[in-house]
PyMOL Python script that loads the backbone (N, CA, C, O; Angstrom):
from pymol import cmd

cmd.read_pdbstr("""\
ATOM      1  N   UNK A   1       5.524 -18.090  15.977  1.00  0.00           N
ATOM      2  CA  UNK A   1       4.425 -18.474  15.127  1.00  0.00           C
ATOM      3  C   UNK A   1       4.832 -18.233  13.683  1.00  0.00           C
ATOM      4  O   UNK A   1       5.603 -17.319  13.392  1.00  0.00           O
ATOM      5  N   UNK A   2       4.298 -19.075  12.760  1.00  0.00           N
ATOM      6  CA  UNK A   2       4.618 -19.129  11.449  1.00  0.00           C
ATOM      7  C   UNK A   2       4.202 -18.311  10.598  1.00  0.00           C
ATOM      8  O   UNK A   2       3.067 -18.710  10.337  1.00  0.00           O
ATOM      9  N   UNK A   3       4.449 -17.232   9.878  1.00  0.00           N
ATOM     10  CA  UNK A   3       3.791 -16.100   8.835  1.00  0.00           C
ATOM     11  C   UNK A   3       2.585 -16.823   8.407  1.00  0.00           C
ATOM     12  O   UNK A   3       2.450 -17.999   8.745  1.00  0.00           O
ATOM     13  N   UNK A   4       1.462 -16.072   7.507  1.00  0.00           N
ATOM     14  CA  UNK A   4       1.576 -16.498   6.374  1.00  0.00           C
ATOM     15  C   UNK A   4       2.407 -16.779   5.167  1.00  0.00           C
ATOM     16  O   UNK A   4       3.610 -16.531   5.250  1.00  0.00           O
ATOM     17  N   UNK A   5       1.836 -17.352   3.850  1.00  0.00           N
ATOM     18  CA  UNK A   5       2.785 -17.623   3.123  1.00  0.00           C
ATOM     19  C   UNK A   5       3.138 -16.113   2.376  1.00  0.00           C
ATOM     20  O   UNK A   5       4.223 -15.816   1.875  1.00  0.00           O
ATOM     21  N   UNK A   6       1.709 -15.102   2.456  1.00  0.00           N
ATOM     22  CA  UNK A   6       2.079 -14.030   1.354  1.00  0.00           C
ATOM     23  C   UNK A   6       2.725 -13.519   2.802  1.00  0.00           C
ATOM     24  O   UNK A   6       3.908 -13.792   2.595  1.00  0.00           O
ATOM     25  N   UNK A   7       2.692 -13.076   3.834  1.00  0.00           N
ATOM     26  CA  UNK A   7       3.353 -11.954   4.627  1.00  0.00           C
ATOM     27  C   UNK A   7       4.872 -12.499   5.054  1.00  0.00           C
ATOM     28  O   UNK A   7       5.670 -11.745   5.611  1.00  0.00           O
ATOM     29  N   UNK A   8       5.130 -13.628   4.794  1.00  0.00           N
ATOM     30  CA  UNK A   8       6.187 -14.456   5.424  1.00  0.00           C
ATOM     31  C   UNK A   8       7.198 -14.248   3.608  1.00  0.00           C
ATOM     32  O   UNK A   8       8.423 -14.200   3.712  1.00  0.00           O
ATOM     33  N   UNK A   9       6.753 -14.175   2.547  1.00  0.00           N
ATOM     34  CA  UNK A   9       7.375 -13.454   1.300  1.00  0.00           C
ATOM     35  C   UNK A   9       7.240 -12.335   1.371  1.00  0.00           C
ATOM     36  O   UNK A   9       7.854 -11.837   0.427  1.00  0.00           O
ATOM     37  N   UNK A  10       6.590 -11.293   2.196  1.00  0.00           N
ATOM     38  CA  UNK A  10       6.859  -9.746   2.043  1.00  0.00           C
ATOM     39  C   UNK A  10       7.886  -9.573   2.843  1.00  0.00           C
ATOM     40  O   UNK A  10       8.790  -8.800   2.523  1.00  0.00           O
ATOM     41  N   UNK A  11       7.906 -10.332   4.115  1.00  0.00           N
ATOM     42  CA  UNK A  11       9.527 -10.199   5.039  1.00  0.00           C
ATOM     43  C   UNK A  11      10.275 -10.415   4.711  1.00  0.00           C
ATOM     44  O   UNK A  11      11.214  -9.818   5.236  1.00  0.00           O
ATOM     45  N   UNK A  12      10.764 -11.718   3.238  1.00  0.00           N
ATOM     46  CA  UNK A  12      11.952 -11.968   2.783  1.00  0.00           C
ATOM     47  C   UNK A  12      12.334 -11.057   1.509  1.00  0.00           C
ATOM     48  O   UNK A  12      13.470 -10.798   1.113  1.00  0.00           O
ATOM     49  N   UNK A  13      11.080 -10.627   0.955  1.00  0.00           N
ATOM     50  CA  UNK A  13      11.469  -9.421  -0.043  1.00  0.00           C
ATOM     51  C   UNK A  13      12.002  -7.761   0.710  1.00  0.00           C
ATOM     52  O   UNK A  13      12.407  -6.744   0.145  1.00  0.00           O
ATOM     53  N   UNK A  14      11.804  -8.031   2.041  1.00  0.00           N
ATOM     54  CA  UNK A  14      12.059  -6.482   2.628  1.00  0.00           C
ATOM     55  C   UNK A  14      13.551  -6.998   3.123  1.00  0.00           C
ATOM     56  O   UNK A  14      14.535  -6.261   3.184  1.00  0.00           O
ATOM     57  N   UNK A  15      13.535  -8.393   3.463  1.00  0.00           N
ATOM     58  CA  UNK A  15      15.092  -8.680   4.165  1.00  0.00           C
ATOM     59  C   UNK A  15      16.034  -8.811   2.550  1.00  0.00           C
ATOM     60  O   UNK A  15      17.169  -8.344   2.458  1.00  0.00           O
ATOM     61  N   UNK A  16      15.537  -9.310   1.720  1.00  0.00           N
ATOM     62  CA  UNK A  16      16.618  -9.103   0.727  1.00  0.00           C
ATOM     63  C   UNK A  16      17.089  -7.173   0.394  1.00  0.00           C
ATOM     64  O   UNK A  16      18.143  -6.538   0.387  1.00  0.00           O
ATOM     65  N   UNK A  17      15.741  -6.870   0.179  1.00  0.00           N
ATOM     66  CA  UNK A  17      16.056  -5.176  -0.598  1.00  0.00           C
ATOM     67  C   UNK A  17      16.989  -4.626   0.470  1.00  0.00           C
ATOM     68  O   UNK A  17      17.912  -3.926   0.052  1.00  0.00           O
ATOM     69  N   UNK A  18      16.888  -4.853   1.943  1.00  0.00           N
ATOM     70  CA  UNK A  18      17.762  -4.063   3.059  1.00  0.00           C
ATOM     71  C   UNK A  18      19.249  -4.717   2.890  1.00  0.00           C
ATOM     72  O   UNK A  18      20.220  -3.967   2.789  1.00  0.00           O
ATOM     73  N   UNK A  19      19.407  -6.187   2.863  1.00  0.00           N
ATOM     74  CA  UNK A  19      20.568  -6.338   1.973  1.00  0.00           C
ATOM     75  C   UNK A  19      21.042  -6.228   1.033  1.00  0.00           C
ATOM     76  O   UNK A  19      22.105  -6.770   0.730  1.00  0.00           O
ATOM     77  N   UNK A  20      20.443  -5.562   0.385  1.00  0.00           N
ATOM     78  CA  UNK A  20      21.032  -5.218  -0.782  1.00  0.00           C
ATOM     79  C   UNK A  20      21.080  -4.009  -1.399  1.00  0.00           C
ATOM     80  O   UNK A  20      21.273  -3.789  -2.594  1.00  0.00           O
ATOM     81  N   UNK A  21      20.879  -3.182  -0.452  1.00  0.00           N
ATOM     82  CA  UNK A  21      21.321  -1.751  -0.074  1.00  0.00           C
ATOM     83  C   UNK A  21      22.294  -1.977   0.585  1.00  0.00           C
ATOM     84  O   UNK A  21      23.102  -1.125   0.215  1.00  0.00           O
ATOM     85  N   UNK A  22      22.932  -2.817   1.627  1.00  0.00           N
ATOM     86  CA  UNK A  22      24.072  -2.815   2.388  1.00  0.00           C
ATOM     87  C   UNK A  22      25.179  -3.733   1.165  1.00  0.00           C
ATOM     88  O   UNK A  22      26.340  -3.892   1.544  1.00  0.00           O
ATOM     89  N   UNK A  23      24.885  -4.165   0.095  1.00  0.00           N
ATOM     90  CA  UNK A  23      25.535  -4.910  -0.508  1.00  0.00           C
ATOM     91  C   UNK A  23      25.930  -6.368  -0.270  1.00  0.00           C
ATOM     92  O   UNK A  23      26.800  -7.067  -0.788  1.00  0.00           O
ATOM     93  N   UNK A  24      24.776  -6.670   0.926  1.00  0.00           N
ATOM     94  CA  UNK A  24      25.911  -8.249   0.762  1.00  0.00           C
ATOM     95  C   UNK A  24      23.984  -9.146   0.350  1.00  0.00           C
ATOM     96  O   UNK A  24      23.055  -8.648  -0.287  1.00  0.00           O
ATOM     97  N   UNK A  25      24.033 -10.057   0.801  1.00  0.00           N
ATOM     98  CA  UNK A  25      22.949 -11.066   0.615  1.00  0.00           C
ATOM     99  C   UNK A  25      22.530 -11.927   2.355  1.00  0.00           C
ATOM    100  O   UNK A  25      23.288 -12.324   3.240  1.00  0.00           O
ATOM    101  N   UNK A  26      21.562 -11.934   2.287  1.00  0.00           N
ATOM    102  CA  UNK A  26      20.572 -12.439   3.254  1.00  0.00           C
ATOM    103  C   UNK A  26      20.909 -14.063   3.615  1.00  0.00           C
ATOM    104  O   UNK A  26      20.516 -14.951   2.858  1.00  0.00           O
ATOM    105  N   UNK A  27      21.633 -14.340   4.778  1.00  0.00           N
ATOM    106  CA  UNK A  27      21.787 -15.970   4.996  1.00  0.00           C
ATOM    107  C   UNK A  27      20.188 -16.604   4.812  1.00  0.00           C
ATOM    108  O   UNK A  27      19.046 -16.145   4.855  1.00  0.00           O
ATOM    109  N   UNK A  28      20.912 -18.117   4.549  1.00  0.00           N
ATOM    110  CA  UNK A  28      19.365 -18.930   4.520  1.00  0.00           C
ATOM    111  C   UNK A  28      18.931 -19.301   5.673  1.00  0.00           C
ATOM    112  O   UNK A  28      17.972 -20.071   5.624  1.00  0.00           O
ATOM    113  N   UNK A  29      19.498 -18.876   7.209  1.00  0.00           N
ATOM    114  CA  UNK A  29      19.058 -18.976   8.334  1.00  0.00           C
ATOM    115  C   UNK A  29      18.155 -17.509   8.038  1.00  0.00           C
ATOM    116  O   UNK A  29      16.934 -17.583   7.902  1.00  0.00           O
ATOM    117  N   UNK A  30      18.866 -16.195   7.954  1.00  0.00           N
ATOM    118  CA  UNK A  30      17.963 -15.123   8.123  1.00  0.00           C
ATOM    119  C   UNK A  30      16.715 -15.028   7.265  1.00  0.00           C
ATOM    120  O   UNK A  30      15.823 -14.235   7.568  1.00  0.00           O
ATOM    121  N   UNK A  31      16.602 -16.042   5.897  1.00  0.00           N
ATOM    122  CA  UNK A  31      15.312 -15.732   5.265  1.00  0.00           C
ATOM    123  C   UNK A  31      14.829 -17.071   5.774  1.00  0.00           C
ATOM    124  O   UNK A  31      13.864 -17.303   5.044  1.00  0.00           O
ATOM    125  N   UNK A  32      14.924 -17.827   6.402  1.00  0.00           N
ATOM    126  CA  UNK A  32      14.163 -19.040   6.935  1.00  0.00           C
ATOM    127  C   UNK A  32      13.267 -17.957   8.326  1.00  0.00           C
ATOM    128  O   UNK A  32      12.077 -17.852   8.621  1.00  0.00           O
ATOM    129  N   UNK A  33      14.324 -17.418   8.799  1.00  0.00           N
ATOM    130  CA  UNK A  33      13.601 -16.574   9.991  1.00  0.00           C
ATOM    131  C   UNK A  33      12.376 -15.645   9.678  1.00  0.00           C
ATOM    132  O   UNK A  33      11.317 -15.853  10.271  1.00  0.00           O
ATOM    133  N   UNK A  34      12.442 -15.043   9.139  1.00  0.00           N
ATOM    134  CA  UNK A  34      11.807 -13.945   8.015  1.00  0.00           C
ATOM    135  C   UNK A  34      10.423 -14.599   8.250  1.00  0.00           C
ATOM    136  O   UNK A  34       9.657 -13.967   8.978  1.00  0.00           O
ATOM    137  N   UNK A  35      10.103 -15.478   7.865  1.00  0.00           N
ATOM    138  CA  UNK A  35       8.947 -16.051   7.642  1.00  0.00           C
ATOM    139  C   UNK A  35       8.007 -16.659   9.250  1.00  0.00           C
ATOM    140  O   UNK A  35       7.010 -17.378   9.316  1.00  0.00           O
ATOM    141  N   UNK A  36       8.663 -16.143  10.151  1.00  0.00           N
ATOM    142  CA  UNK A  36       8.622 -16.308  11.856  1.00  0.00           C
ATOM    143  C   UNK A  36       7.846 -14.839  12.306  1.00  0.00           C
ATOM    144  O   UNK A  36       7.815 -13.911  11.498  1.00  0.00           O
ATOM    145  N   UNK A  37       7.258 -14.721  13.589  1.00  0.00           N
ATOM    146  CA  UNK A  37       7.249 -13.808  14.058  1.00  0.00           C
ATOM    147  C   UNK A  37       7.564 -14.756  15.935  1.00  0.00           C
ATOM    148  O   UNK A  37       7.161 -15.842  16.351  1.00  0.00           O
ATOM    149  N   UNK A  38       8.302 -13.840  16.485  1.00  0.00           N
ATOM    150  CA  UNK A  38       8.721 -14.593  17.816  1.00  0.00           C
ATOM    151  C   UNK A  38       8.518 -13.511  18.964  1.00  0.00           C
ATOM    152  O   UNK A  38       8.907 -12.344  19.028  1.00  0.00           O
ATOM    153  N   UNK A  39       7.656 -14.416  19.995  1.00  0.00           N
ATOM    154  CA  UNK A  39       7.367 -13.362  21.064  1.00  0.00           C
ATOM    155  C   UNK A  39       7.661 -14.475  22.241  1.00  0.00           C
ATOM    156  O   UNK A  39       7.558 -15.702  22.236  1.00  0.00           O
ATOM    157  N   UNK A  40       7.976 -13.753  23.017  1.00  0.00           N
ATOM    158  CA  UNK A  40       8.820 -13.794  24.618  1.00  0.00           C
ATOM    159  C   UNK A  40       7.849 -13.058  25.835  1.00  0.00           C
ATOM    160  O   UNK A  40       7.581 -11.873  26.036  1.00  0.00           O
ATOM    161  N   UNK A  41       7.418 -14.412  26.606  1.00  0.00           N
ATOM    162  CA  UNK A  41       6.606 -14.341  27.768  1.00  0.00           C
ATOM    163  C   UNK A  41       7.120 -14.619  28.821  1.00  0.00           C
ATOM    164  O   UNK A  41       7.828 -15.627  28.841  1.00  0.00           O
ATOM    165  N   UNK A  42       6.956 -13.871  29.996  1.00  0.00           N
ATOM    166  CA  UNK A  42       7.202 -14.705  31.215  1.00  0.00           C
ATOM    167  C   UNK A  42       6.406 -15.420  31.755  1.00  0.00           C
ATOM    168  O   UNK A  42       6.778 -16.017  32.766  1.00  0.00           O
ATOM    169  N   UNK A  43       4.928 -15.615  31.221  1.00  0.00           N
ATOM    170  CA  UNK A  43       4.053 -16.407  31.804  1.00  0.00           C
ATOM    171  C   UNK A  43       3.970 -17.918  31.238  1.00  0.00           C
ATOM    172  O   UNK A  43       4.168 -18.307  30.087  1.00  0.00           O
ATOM    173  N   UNK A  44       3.586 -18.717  32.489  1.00  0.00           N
ATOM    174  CA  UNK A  44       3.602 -20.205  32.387  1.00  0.00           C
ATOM    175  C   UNK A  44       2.626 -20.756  30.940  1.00  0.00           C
ATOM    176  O   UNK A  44       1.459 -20.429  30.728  1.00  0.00           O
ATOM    177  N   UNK A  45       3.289 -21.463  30.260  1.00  0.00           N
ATOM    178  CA  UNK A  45       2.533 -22.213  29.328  1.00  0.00           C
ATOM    179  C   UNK A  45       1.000 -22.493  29.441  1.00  0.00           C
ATOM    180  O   UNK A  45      -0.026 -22.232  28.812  1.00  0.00           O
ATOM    181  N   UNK A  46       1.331 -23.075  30.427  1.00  0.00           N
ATOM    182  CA  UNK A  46      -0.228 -23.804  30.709  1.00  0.00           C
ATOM    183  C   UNK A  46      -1.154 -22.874  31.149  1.00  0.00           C
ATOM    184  O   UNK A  46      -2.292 -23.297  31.353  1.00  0.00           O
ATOM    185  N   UNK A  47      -0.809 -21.116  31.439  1.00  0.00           N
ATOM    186  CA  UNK A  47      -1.921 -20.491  31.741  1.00  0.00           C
ATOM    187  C   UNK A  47      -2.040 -19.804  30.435  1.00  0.00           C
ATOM    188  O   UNK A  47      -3.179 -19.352  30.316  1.00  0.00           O
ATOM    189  N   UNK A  48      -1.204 -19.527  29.296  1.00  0.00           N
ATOM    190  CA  UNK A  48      -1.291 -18.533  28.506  1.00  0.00           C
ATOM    191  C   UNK A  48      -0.912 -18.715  27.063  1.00  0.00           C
ATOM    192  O   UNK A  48      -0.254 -17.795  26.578  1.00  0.00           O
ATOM    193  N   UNK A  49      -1.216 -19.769  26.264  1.00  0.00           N
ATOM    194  CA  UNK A  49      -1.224 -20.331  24.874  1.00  0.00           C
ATOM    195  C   UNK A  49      -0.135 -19.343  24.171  1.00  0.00           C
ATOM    196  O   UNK A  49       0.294 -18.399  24.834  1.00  0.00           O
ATOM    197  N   UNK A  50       0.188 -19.491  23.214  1.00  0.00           N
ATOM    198  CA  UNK A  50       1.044 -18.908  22.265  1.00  0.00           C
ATOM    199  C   UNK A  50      -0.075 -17.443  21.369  1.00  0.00           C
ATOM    200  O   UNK A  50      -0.091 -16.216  21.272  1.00  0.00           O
ATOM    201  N   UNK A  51      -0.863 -18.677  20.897  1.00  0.00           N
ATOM    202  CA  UNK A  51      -1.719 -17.404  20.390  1.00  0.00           C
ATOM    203  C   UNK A  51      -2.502 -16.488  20.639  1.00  0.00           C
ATOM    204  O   UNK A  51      -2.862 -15.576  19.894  1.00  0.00           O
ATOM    205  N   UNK A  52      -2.958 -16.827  22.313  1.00  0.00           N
ATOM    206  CA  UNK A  52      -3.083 -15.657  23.363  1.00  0.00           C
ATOM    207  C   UNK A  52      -2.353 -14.700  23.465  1.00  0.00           C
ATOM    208  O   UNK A  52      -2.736 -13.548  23.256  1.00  0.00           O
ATOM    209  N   UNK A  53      -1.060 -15.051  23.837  1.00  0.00           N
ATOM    210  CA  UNK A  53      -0.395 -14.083  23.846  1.00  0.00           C
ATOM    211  C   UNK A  53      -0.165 -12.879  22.818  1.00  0.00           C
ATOM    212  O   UNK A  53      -0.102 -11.658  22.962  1.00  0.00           O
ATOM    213  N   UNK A  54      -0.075 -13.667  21.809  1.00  0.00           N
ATOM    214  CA  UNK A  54      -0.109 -12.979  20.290  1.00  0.00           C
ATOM    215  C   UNK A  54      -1.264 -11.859  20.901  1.00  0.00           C
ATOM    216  O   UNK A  54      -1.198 -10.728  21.384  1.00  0.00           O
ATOM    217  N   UNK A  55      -2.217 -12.715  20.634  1.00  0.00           N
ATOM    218  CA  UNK A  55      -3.671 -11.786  20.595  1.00  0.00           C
ATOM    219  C   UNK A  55      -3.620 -10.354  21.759  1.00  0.00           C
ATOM    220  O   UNK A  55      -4.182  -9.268  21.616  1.00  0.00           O
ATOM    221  N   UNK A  56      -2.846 -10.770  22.771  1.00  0.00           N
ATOM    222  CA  UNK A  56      -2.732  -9.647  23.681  1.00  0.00           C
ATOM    223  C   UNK A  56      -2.052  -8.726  23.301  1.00  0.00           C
ATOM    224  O   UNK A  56      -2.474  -7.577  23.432  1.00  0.00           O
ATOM    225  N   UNK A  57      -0.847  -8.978  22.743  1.00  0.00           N
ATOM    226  CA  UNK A  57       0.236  -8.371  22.382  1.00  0.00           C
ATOM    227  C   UNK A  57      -0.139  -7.168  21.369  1.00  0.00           C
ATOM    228  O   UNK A  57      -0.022  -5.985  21.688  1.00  0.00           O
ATOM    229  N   UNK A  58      -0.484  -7.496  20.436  1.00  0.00           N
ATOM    230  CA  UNK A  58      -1.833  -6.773  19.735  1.00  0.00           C
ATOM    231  C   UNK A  58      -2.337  -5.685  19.804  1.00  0.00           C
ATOM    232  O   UNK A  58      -2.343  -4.669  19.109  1.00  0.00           O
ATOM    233  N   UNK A  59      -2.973  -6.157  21.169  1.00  0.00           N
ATOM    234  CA  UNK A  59      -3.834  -5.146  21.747  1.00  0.00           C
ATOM    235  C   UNK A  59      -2.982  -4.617  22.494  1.00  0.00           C
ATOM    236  O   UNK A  59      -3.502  -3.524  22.718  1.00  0.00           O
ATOM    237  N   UNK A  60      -1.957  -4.638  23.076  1.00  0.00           N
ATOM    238  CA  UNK A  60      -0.897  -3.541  23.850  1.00  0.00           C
ATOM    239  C   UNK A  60      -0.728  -3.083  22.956  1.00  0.00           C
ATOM    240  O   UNK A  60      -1.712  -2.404  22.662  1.00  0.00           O
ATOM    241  N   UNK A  61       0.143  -3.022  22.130  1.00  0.00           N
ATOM    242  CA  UNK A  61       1.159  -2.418  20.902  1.00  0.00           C
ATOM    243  C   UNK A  61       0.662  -0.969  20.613  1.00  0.00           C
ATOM    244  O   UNK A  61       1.403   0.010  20.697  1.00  0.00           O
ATOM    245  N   UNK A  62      -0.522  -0.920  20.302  1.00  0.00           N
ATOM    246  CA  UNK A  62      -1.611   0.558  20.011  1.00  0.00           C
ATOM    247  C   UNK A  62      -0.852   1.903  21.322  1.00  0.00           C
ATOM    248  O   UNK A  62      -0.277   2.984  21.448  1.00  0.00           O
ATOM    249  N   UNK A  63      -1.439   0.739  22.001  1.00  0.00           N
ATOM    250  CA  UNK A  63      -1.263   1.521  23.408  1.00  0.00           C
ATOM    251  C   UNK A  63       0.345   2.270  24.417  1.00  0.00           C
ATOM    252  O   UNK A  63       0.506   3.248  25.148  1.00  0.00           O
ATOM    253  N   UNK A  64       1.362   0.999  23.837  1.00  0.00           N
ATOM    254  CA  UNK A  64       2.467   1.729  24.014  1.00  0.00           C
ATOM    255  C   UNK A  64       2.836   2.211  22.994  1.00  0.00           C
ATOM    256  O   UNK A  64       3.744   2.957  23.359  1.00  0.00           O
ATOM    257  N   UNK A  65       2.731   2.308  21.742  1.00  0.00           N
ATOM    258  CA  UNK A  65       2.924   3.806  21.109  1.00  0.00           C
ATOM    259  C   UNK A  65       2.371   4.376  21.203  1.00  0.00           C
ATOM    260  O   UNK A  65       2.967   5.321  20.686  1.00  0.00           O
ATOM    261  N   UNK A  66       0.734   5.051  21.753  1.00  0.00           N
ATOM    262  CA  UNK A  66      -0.088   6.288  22.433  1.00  0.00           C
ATOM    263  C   UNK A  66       1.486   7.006  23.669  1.00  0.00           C
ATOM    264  O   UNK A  66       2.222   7.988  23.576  1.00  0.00           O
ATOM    265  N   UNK A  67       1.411   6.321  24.288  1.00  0.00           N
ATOM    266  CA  UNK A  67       2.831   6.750  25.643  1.00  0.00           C
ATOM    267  C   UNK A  67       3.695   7.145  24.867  1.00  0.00           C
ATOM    268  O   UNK A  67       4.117   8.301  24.902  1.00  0.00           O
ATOM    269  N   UNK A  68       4.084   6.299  24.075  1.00  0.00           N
ATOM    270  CA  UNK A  68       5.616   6.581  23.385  1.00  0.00           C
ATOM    271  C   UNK A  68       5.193   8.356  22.610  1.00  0.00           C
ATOM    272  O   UNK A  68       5.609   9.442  23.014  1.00  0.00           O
ATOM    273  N   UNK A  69       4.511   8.157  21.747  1.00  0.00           N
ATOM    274  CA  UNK A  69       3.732   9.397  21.131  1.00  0.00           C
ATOM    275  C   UNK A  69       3.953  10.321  22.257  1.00  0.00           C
ATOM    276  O   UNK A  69       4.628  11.318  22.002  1.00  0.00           O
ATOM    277  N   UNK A  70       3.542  10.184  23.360  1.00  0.00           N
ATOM    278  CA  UNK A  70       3.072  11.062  24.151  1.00  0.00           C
ATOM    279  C   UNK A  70       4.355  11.759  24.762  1.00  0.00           C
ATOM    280  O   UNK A  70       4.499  12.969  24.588  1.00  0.00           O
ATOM    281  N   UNK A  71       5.366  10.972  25.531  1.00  0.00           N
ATOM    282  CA  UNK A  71       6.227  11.067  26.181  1.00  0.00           C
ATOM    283  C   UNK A  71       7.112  12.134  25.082  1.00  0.00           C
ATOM    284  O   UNK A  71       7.519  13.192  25.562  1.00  0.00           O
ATOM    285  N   UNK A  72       7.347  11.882  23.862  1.00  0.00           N
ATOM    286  CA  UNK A  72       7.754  12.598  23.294  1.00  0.00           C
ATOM    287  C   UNK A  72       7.511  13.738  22.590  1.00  0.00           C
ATOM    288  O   UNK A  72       8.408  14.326  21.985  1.00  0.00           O
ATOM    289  N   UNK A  73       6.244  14.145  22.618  1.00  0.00           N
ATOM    290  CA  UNK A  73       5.725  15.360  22.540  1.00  0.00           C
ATOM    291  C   UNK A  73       5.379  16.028  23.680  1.00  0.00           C
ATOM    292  O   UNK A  73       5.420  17.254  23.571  1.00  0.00           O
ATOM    293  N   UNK A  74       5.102  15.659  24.574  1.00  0.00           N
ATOM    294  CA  UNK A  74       5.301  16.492  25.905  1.00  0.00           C
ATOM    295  C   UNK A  74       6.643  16.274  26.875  1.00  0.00           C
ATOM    296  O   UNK A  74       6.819  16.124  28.084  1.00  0.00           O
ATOM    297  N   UNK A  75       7.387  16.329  25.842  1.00  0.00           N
ATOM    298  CA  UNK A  75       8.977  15.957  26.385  1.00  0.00           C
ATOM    299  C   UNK A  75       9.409  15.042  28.229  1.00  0.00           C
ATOM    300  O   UNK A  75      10.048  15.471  29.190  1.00  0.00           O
ATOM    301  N   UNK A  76       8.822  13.947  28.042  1.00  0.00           N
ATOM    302  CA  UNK A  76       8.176  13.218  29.041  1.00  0.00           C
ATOM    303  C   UNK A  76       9.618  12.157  29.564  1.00  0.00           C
ATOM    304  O   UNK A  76       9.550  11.047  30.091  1.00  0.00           O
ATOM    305  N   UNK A  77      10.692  12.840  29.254  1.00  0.00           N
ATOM    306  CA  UNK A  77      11.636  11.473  29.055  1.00  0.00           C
ATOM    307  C   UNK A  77      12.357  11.620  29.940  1.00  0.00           C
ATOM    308  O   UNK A  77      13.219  10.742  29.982  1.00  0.00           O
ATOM    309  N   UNK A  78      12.436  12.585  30.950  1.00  0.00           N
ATOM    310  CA  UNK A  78      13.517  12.485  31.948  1.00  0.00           C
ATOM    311  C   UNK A  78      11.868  12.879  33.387  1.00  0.00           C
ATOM    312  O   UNK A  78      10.789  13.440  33.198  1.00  0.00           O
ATOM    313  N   UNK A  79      12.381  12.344  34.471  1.00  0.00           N
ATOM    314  CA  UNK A  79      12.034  12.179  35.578  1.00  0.00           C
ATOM    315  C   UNK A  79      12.146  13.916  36.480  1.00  0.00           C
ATOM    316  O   UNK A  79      13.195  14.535  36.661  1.00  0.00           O
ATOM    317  N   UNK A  80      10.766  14.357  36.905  1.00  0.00           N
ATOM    318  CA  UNK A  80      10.562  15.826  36.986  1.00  0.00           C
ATOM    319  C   UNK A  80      10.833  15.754  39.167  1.00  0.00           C
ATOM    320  O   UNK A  80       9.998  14.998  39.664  1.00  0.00           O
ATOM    321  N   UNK A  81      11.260  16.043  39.637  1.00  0.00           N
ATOM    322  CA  UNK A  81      11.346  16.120  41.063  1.00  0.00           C
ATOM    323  C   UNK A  81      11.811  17.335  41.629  1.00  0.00           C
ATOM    324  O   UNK A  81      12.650  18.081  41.125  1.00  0.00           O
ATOM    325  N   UNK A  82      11.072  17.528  42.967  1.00  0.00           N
ATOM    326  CA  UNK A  82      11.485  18.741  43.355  1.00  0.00           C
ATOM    327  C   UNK A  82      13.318  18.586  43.856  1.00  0.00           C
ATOM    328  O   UNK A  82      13.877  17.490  43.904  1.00  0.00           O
ATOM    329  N   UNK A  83      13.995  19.862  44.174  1.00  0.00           N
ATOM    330  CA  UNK A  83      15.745  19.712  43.890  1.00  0.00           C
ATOM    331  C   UNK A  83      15.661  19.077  45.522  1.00  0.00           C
ATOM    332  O   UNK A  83      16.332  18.047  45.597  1.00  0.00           O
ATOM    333  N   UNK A  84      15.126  19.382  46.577  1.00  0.00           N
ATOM    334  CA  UNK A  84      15.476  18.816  47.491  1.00  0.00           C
ATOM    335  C   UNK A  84      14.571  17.807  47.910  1.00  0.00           C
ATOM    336  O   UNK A  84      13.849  17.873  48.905  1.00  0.00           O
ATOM    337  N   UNK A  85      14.639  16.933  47.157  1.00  0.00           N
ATOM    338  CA  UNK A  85      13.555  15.822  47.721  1.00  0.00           C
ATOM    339  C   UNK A  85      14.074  14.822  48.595  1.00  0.00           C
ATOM    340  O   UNK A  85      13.224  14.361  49.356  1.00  0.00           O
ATOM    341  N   UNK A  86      15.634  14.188  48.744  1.00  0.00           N
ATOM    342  CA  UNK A  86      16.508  13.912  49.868  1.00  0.00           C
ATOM    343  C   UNK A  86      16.051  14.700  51.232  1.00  0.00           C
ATOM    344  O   UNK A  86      16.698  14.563  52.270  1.00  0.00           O
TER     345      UNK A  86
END
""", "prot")
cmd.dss("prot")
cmd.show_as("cartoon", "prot")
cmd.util.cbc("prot")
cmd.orient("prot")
């Protein structure tokens, strides 16, 4: 889906300043991109619009950083089992 025009110029002003801390300059493929946001479904077209998805996506996002938050303050990242569970 296509930015807006002001948020689709705040991505190419953040993709230039990050290049140009690394010293080189931003291709005109990467600031054509800039102005994109691209999301990846496995569900069929015809049940689930583009901007549905968006709209869902959305509303997850909150929610897996609550987990993410979580997992890492209650040191949640490795898998807890008793030693002889074989």
């Amino acid at each position: 889906m296509r930015l807006p025009p002001e948020a689709a110029e705040a991505a190419r002003r953040r993709c230039r300043q990050v290049a140009q801390r690394k010293g080189r300059a931003p291709s005109d493929a990467t600031r054509f991109l800039a102005g994109w946001v691209m999301g990846f479904a496995t569900v069929a077209p015809e049940t689930l619009d583009g901007p549905t998805v968006f709209a869902l996506s959305r509303c997850r996002w909150p929610v897996a950083l609550a987990f993410k938050r979580l997992q890492s303050r209650l040191d949640l990242d490795t898998l807890r089992t008793p030693q002889n569970s074989r």
